[in-house]
C-alpha positions in Angstrom: -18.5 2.9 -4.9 -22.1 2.8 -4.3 -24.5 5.6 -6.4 -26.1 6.5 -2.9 -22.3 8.3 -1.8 -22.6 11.7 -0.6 -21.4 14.3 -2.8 -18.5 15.3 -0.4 -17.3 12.1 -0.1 -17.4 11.2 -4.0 -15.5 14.7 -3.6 -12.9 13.5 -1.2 -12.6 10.2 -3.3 -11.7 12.2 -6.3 -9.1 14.2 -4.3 -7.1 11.2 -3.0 -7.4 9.8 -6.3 -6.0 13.1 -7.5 -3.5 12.8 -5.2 -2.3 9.2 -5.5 -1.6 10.0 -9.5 0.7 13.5 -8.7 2.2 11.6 -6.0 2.4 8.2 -5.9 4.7 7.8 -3.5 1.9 9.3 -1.0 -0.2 6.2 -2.0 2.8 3.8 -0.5 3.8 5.7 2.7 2.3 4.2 6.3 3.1 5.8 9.1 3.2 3.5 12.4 4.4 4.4 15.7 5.9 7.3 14.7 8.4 5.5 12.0 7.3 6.2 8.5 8.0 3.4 5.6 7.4 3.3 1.9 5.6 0.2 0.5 4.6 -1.4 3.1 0.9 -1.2 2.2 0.9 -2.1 -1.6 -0.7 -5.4 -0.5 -3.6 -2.9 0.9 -3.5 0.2 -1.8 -3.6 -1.7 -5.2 -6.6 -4.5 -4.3 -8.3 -1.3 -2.7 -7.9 1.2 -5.8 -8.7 -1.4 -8.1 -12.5 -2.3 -6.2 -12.7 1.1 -7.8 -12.3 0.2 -11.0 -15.5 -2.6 -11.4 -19.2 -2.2 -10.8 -21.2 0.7 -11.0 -19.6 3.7 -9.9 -19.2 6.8 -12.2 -17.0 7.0 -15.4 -14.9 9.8 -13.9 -14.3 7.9 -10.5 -12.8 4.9 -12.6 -10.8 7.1 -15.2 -9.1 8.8 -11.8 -8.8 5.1 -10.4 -7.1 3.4 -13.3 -4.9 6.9 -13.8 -3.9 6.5 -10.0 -3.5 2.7 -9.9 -1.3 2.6 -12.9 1.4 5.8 -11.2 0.9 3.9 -8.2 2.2 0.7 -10.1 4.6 2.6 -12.3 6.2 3.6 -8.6 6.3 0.6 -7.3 8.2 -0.7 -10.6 10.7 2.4 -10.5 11.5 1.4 -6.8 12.6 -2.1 -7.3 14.5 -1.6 -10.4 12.0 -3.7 -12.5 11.7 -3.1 -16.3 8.6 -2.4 -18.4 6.9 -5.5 -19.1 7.7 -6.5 -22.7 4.3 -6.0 -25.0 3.4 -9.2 -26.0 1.8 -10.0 -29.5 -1.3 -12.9 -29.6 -1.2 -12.8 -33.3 1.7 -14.5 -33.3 0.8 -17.4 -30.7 -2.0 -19.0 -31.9 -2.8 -20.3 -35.5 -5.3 -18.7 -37.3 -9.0 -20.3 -37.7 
């Protein structure tokens, strides 16, 4: 998000953003031709969320982003059933130096 962004459109930024993380489900919902589906834009939502995340936009924009992106993610997990992905531990995969 460029530095040179009006005010009411950093404004309206933050709102989606806002909005995406109390309702994800909002994130994943097109509406086309007057039939509405869920998820058939996560190819388009997560890549575009996450341009938010890099470069030189402002420290609240990204916080909101990476607060969205992850309920966005989280809803997308919860929807097909998928478990957390298991923490994984490097200290145990490489010898130590």
């Amino acid at each position: 998000m460029s530095s040179e962004a009006s005010p009411s459109l950093l404004d309206l930024l933050m709102d989606i953003l806002k909005l995406y993380e109390q309702d994800p489900i909002f994130a994943l919902t097109s509406t086309t031709g007057g039939s509405t589906k869920v998820g058939d834009n996560v190819d388009q939502v997560v890549p575009l969320i996450s341009t938010l995340l890099v470069g030189s936009g402002s420290d609240t924009i990204k916080l909101h982003a990476k607060s969205a992106l992850l309920a966005v993610l989280d809803q997308v997990r919860s929807e097909l059933g998928v478990e957390a992905v298991p923490e994984v531990h490097t200290s145990n995969m490489w010898p130590a130096m």
